[in-house]
C-alpha positions as CSV (number, residue, x, y, z in Angstrom):
1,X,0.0,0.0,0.0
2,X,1.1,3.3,-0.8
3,X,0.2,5.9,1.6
4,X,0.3,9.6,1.0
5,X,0.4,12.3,3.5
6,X,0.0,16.1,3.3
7,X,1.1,19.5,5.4
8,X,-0.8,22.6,4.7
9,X,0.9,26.0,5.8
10,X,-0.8,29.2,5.6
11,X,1.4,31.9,3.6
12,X,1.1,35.4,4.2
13,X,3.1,37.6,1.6
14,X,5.3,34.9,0.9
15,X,5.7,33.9,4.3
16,X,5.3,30.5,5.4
17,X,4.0,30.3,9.4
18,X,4.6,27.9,12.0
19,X,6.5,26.0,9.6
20,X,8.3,24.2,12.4
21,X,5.2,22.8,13.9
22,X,4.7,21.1,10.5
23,X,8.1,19.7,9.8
24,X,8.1,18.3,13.1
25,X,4.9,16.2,12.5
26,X,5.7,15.6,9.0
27,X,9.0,13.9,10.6
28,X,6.6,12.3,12.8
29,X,4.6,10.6,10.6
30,X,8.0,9.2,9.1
31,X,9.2,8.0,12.6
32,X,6.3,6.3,13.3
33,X,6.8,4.1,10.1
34,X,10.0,3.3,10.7
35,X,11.7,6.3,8.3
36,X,14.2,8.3,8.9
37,X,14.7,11.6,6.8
38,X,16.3,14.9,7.4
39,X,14.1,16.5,4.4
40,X,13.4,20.0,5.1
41,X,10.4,21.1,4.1
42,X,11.6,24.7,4.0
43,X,13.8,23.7,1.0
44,X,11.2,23.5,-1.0
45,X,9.0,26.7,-0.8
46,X,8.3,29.2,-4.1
47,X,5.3,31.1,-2.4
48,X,4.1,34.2,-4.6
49,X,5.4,37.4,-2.6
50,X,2.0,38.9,-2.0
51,X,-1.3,37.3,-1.2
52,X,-2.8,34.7,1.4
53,X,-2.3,31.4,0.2
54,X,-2.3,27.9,1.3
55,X,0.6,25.9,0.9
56,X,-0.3,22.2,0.1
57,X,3.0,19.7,0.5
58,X,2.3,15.9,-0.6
59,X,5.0,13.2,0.6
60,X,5.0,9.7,1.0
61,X,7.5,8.1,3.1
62,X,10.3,8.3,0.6
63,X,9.7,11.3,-1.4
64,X,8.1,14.5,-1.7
65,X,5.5,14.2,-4.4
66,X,4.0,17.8,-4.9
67,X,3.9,21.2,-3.4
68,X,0.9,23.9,-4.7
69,X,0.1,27.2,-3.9
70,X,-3.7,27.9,-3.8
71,X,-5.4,31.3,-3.2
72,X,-7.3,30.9,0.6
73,X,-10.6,32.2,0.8
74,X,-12.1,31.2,4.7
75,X,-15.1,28.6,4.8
76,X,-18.0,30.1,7.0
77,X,-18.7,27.8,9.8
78,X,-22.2,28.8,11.5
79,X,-23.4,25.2,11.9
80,X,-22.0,21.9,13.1
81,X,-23.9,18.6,12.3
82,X,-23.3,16.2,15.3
83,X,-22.5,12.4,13.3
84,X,-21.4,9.8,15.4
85,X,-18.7,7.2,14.5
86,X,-16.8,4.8,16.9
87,X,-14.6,3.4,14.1
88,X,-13.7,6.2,12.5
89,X,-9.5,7.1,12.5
90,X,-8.3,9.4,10.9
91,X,-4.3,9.4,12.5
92,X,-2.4,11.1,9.9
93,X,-3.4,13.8,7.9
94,X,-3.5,11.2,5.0
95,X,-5.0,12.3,1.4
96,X,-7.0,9.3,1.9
97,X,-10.0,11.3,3.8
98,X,-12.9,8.5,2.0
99,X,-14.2,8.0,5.7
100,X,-14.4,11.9,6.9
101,X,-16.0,12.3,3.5
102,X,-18.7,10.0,4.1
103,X,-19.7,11.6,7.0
104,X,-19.5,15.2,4.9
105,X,-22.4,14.0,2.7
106,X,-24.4,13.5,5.8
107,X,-23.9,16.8,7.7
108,X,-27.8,17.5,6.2
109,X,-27.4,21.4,5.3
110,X,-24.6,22.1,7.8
111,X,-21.7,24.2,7.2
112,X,-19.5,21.1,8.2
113,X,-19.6,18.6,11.2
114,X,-18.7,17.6,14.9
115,X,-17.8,13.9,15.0
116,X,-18.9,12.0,18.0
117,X,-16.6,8.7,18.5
118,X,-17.3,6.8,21.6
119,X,-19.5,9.7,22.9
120,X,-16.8,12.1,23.1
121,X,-15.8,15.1,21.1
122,X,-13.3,14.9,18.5
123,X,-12.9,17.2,15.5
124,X,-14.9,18.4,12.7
125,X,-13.6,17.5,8.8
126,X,-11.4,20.9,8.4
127,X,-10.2,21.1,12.1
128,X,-9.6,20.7,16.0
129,X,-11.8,22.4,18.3
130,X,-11.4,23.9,21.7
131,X,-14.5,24.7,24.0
132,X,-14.5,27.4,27.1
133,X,-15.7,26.7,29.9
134,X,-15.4,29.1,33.0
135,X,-12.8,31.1,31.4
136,X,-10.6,28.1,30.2
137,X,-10.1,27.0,27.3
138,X,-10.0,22.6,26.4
139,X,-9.8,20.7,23.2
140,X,-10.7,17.2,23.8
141,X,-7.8,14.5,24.3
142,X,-9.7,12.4,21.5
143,X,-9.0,14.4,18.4
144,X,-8.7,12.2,15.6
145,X,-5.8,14.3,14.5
146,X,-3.4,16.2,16.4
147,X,-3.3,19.2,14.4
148,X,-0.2,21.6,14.5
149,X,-2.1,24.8,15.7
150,X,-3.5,22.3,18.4
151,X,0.1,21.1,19.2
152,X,1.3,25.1,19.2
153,X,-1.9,26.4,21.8
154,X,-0.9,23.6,23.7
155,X,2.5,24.0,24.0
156,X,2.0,28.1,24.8
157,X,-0.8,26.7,27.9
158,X,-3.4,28.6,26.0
159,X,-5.4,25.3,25.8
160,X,-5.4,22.4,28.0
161,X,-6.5,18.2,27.1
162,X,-9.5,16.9,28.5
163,X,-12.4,14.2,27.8
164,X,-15.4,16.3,26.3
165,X,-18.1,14.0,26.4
166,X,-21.2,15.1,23.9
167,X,-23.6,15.7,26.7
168,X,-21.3,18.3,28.2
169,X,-21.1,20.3,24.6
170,X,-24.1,22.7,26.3
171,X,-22.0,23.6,29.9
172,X,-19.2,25.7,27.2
173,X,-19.9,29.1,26.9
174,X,-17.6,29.5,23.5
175,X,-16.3,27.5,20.7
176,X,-13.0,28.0,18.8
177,X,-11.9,26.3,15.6
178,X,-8.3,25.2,14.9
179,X,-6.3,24.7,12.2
180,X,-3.0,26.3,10.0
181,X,-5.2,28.6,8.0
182,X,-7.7,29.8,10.3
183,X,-5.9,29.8,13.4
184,X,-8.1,29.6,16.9
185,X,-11.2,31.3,15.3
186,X,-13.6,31.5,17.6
187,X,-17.3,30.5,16.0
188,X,-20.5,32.9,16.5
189,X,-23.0,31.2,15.0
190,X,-25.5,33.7,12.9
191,X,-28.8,32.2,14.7
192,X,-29.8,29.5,16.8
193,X,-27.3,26.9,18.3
194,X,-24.0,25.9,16.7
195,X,-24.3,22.4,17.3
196,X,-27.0,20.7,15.2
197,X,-28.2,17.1,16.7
């Protein structure tokens, strides 16, 4: 089996950010195959000088297959489908996203969805999520993927791990979405509740 991976850094003028929060889990990704590769990622960046663009790096786990630049225009999240799915895994960001894909089609008008594994919190298709609760912010332990603006919240103690179980969503006072491109964007939803059942 061949498996294919990918990193995507947000680009800001021509200025790749965080870019050592994503070569350290695309070397982990190699490690944990058994690879060993001092490839840096860095060595490989043309971004255009002015714009916002996402910076789209495909490897496997001997080579570097393709990097793109694509203009970024933000996805408006107001709605969040809760799908369940205690067999879903979705480890590495992988290019093989068939099962998150699935559970797209089924979100039933929603801008994207919350997925429920186990009856506890995970992520949603395009990133991780932290919820507030008494001034504090938590993203569950149980992400599917640990995501590198995850991994750089948690490492500054902005965000701390914790089992969110579903029937606790309605005791967090805010919601923040978190991934390269979008940072921690905290959702107001335009009407009614986020969180769609």
């Amino acid at each position: 089996m061949r498996y294919e991976f990918f990193e995507t850094i947000k680009v800001v003028d021509g200025v790749h950010l965080n870019v050592d929060f994503h070569q350290a889990r695309y070397e982990s990704v190699l490690k944990s195959f058994g690879v060993q590769n001092e490839l840096q990622l860095k060595s490989f960046f043309h971004a255009p000088n002015k714009g916002l663009f996402r910076c789209r790096i495909v490897y496997t786990l001997d080579a570097l297959v393709q990097i793109k630049y694509l203009a970024y225009k933000k996805r408006k999240i107001n709605s969040l489908k809760l799908l369940y799915d205690d067999d879903i895994e979705y480890k590495y960001k992988s290019t093989s996203r068939d099962a998150l894909d699935a559970l797209f089609e089924r979100r039933e008008g929603c801008d994207d969805l919350l997925v429920v594994k186990n009856g506890l919190i995970t992520d949603t298709t395009i990133a991780n999520i932290a919820l507030q609760k008494d001034g504090i912010w938590y993203s569950p332990k149980s992400a599917l993927l640990e995501g590198t603006t995850r991994a750089r919240y948690l490492q500054e103690k902005k965000v701390i791990l914790k089992d969110i179980k579903v029937e606790e969503l309605e005791s967090y006072t805010q919601v923040a979405l978190l991934n390269s491109m979008i940072g921690f964007d905290i959702i107001t939803p335009n009407k009614g509740d986020l969180f769609v059942r």
